[in-house]
TORTIVEX-424384 format. One record per residue (C-alpha): x, y, z; residue in one letter. Coordinates in steps of 0.2 Angstrom, whole numbers, padded with zeros to 4 digits, always signed. Layout:
% TORTIVEX-424384
XYZA/...
% end
This chain:
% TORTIVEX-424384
+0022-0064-0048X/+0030-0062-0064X/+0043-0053-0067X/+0036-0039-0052X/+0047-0037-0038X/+0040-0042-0022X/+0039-0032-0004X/+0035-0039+0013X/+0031-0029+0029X/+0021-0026+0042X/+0012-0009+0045X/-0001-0003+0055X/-0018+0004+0047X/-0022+0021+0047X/-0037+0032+0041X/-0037+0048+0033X/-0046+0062+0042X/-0058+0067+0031X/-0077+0060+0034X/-0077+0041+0031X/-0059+0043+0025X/-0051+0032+0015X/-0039+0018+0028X/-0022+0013+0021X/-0008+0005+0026X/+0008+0014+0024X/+0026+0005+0016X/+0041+0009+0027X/+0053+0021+0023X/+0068+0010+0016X/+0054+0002+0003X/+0047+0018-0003X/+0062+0026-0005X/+0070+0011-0015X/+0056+0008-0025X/+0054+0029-0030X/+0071+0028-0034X/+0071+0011-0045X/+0053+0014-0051X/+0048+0031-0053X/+0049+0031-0073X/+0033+0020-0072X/+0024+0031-0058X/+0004+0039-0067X/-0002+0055-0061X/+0001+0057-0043X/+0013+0047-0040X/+0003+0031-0042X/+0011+0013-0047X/+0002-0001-0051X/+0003-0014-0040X/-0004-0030-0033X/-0006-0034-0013X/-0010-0047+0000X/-0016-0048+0016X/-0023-0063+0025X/-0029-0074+0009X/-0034-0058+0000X/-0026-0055-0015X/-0031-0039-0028X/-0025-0029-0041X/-0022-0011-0034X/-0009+0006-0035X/+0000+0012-0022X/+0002+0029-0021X/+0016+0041-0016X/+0014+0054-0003X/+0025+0069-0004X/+0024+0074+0014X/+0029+0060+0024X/+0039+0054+0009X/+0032+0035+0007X/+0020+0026-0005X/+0002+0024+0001X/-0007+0008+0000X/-0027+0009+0001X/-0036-0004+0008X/-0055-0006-0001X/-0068-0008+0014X/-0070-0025+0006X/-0054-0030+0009X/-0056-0023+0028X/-0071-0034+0030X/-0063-0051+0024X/-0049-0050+0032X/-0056-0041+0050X/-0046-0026+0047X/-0046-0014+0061X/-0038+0003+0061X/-0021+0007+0071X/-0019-0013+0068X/-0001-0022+0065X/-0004-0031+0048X/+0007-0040+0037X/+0008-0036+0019X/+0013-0040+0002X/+0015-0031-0009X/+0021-0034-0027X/+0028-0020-0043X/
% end
């Protein structure tokens, strides 16, 4: 990717409690804090970053988000991109993840 800086890891899904909650994988701590600390200037509202991520052979434009309370970015995964790649929560997957 051009010019982006690129993060690998592996993380297990989860699923936020709320009815038909969102799932997301979140990036481990030594990632989120070195990108908040590098790239912060560039976060929107919320503490979103544009980014792109890969899983599997799916590749998509996205944003990760940061959340304040466990301290580390948040990436959603579209149900799509469950679907494709037979995502199942509390799963181990690899990830790409590029800012």
């Amino acid at each position: 990717m051009n010019g982006k800086i690129k993060y690998e890891f592996t993380a297990k899904t989860w699923q936020h409690s709320a009815p038909n909650g969102w799932h997301f994988v979140s990036l481990p701590t030594e990632i989120s804090t070195e990108i908040r600390e590098n790239l912060k200037w560039q976060e929107e509202g919320w503490g979103r970053l544009k980014a792109t991520a890969k899983i599997g052979n799916s590749q998509w434009e996205t944003a990760i988000w940061f959340d304040t309370k466990h301290k580390k970015y948040l990436l959603p995964l579209k149900a799509d991109i469950r679907k494709k790649e037979n995502i199942a929560t509390a799963k181990d997957i690899k990830t790409i993840v590029w800012i």
